[in-house]
C-alpha positions in Angstrom: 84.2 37.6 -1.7 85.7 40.3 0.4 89.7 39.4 0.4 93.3 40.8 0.1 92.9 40.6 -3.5 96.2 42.8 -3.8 98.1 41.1 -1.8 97.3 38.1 -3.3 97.8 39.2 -6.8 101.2 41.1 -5.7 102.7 37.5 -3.6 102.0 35.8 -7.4 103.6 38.3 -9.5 106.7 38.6 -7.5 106.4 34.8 -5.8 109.7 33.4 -7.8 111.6 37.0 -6.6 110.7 36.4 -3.4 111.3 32.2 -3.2 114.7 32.7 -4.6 115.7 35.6 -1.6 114.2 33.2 1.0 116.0 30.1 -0.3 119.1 32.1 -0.7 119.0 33.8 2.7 118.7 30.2 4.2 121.2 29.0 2.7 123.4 31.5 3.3 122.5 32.0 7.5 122.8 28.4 7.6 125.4 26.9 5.8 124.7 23.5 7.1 122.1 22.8 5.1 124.5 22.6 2.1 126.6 20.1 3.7 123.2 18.2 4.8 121.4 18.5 1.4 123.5 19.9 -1.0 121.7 21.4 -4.2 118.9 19.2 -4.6 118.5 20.0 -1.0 118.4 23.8 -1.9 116.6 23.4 -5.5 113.6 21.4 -3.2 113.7 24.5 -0.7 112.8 26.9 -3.3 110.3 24.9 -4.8 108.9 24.6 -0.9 109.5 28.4 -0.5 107.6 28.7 -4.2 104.2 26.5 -2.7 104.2 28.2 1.2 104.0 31.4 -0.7 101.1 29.8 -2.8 99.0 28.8 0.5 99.9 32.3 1.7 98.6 34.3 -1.0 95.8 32.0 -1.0 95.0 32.3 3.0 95.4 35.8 2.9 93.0 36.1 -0.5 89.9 34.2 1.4 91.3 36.2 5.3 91.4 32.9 6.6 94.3 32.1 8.9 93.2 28.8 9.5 94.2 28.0 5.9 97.6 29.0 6.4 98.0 27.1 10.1 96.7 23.9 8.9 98.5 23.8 5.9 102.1 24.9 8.1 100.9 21.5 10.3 100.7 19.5 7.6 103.9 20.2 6.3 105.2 20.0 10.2 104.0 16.0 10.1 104.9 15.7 6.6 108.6 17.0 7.3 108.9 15.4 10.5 107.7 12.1 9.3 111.1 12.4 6.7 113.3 13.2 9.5 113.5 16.9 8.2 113.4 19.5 11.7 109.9 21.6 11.6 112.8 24.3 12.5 113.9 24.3 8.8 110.1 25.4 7.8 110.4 27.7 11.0 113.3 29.4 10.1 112.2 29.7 6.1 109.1 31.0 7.4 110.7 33.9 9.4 112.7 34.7 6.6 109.9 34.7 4.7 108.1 37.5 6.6 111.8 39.5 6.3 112.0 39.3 2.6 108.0 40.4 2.4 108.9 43.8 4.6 112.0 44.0 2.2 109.8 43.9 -0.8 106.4 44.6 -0.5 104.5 47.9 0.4 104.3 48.2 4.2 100.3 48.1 4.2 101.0 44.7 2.3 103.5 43.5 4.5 101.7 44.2 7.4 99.5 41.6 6.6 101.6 39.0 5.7 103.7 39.5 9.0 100.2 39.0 11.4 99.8 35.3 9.5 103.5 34.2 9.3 103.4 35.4 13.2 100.6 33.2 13.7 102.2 29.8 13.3 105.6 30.9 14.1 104.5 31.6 18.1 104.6 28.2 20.0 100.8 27.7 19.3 98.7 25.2 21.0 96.1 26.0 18.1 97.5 24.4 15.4 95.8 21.2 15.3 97.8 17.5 14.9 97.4 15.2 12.1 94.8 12.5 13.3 96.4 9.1 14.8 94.0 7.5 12.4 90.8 8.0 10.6 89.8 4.0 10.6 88.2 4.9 14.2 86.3 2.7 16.8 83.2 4.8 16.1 82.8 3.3 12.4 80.6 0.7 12.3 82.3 -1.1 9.3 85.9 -0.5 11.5 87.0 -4.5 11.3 85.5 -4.6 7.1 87.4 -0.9 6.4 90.7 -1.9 8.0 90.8 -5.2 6.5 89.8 -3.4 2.7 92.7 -1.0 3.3 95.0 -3.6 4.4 94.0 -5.5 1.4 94.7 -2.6 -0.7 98.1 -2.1 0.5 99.6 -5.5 -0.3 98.3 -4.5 -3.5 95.5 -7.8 -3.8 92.3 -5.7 -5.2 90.6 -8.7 -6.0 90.3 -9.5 -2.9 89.1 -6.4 -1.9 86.5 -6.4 -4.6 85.2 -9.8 -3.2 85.3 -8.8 0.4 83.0 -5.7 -1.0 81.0 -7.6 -3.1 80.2 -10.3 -0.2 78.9 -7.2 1.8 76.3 -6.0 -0.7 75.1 -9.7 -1.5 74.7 -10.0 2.6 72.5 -6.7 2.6 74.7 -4.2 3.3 74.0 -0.7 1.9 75.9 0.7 -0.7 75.7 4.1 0.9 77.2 2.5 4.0 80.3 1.1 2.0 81.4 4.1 0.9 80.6 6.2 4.0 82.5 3.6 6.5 84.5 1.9 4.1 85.7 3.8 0.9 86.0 7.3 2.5 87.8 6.4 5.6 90.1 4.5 4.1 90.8 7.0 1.5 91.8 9.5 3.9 93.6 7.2 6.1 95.5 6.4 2.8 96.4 10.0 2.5 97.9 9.7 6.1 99.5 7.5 5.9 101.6 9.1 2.8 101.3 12.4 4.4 103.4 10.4 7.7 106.0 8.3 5.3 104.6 5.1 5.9 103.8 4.1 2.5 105.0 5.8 -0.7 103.1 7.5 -3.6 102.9 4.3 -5.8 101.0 2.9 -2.4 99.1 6.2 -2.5 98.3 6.1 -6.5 97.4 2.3 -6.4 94.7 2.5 -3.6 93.0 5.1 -5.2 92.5 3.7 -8.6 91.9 0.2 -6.7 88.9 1.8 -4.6 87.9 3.4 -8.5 87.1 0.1 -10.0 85.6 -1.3 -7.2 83.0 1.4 -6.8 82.5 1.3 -10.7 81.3 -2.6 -9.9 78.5 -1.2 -7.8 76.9 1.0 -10.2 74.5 -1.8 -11.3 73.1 -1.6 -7.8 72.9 3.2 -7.7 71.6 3.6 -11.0 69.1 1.5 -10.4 67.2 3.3 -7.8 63.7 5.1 -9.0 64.4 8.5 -9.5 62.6 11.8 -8.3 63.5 13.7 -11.5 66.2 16.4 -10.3 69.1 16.5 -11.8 73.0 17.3 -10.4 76.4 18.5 -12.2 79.3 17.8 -10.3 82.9 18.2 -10.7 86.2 19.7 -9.5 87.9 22.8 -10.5 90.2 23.5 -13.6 93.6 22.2 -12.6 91.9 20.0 -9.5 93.0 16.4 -9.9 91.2 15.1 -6.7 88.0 14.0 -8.0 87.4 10.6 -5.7 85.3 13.0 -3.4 82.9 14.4 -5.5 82.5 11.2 -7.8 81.5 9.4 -4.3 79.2 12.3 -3.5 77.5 11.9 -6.9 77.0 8.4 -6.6 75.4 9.5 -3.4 73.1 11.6 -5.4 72.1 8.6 -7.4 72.1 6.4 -4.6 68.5 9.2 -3.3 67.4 9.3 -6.9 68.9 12.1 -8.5 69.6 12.0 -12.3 73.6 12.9 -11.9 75.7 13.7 -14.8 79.2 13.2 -13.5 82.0 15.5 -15.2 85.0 14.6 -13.5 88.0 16.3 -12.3 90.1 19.6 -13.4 86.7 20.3 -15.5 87.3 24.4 -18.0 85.0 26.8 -16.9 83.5 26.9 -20.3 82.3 23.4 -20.1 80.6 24.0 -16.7 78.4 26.6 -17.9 77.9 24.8 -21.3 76.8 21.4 -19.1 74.1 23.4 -17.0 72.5 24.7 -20.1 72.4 21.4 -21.6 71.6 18.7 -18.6 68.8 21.5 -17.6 70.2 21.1 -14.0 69.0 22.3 -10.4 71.8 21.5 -9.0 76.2 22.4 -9.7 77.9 20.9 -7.3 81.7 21.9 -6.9 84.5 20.6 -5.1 87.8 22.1 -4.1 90.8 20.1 -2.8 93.3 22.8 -1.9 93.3 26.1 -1.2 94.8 28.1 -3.9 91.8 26.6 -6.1 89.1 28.7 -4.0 89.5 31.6 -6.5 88.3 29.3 -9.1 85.5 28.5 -7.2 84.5 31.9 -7.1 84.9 33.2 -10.6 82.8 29.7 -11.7 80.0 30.8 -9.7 80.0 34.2 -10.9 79.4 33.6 -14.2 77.3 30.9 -13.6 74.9 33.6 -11.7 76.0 36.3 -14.2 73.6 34.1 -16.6 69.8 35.1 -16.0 69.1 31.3 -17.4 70.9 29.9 -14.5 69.1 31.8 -11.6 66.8 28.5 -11.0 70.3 26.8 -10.0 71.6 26.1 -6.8 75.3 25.7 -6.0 76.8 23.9 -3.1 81.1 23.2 -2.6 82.6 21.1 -0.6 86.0 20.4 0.2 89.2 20.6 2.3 89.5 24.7 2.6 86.0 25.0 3.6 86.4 22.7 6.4 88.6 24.9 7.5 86.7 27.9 7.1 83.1 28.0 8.4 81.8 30.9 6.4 83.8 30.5 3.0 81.5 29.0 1.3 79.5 31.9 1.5 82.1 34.3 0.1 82.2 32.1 -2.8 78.6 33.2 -3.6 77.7 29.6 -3.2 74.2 28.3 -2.0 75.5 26.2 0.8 78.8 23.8 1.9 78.4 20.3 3.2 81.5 18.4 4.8 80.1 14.9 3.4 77.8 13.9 1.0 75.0 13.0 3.2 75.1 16.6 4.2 75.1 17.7 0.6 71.9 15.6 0.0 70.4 16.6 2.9 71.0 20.4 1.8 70.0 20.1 -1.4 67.0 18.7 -1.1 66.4 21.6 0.9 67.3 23.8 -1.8 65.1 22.7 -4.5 62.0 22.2 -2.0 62.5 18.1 -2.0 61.7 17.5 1.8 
């Protein structure tokens, strides 16, 4: 992957130096803050100084600003939504870009100053946080925003039933979880994200929307299958795996053999896996940005093996929605933005269609 590898290992090294200067330098030009906040207000503001270096680093690694801009506009909703001013992140961000020239080599600094300048401009760019994702163009809308609401006032037996009485009416599985299960996952997400419900909210419609898929497996692992097999997981230290477990249901759903691994799955075990299941297909997901490197170095020792040439690799994810042509600086095989995509592109792959 060509990258600012440098930079990117340089922000790391020095990233608690430089959060603690930032915070301090806040702090310090506006002493308001420790009336407003006092130091759990200022220990948070490092921590936030700590993870906008972490996108940074990781924006500048993959030479993708729109990393960095959509992350700076979902903290802008996120803050906003908890009555914190955007001009806080503002004014951390500029010094941010000050403490970088102080510290870092110029040809280093240069670069960080041309993305921090990017998002500090008024910008028209930087794209708003969807009104909502349960949308009149989903065909399910009345079913999905009567699961979610379901889900909220935390009755998942209900919600089970109301999924249940869709299947037994005829409905396709593949349908629930493309109109109901993912929609309302990500307006669940939104919701949080916008401080309308709370992490326990967050946490329970998650594992809620778990179970109830696991009571439609009778119906995907019963289809006849067309004797390819998939590996999918997440990335070491990725703890988002609702995605890719829906996209290998999907899998099952066409007649793949899937051997689901999970989420925050070692490298080691990856490679050990694709030896063992005799796979044509990895499939790897990636939630946030600063996991793209591990992305990369799984699919270089995956093709660094000459018994894994046959395999084919696809990602998906948040970062490489953002970023067209990432995927391909992973060294990956192809990206898909759902999992009817990712069928559709591995069947291509392996020669299905």
């Amino acid at each position: 992957m060509q990258n600012n590898s440098a930079i990117y290992e340089l922000i790391n090294e020095k990233k608690m130096m430089l959060a603690q200067e930032i915070t301090g330098l806040q702090f310090q030009q506006y002493p308001e803050l420790e009336i407003k906040y006092g130091k759990a207000g200022k220990d948070k503001c490092l921590e936030d100084a700590q993870y906008h270096l972490t996108y940074l680093a990781e924006s500048i690694r993959a030479n993708s600003k729109p990393i960095f801009t959509a992350y700076i506009e979902w903290a802008k909703t996120m803050l906003e939504a908890r009555e914190i001013p955007f001009q806080d992140l503002i004014n951390n961000l500029g010094l941010m870009e000050l403490v970088c020239r102080r510290i870092l080599p110029p040809q280093h600094s240069a670069i960080v100053t041309e993305y921090i300048q990017l998002v500090l401009m008024p910008s028209e760019s930087i794209e708003p946080t969807p009104s909502t994702f349960l949308t009149a163009t989903n065909p399910l809308l009345q079913e999905a925003t009567t699961y979610l609401s379901l889900l909220l006032e935390g009755n998942r037996s209900e919600a089970q039933a109301l999924v249940s009485g869709l299947v037994q009416n005829g409905q396709p599985v593949a349908a629930i979880y493309e109109h109901i299960f993912q929609p309302s996952q990500y307006e669940v997400g939104r919701l949080w994200q916008t401080n309308q419900i709370t992490v326990a909210h967050e946490h329970y419609c998650t594992a809620a929307t778990q179970l109830i898929m696991a009571t439609l497996y009778p119906y995907i692992f019963k289809t006849e299958k067309n004797g390819c097999k998939m590996l999918a997981c997440t990335v070491s230290g990725d703890l988002h795996e609702m995605g890719i477990r829906m996209v290998a249901d999907y899998f099952e759903l066409d007649g793949w053999d899937t051997y689901y691994m999970g989420a925050s799955m070692p490298e080691a075990n990856i490679l050990t896996a694709i030896m063992e299941q005799k796979a044509q297909l990895l499939a790897i997901s990636a939630t946030m940005p600063f996991h793209i490197s591990k992305v990369e170095a799984i699919i270089k020792k995956v093709r660094s093996r000459v018994e894994n040439n046959r395999v084919k690799i696809i990602v998906g994810g948040y970062p490489f929605a953002l970023e067209p042509d990432l995927w391909k600086r992973t060294g990956a095989d192809g990206y898909a933005v759902n999992a009817r995509e990712a069928i559709a592109l591995a069947n291509k792959l392996i020669n299905l269609n």
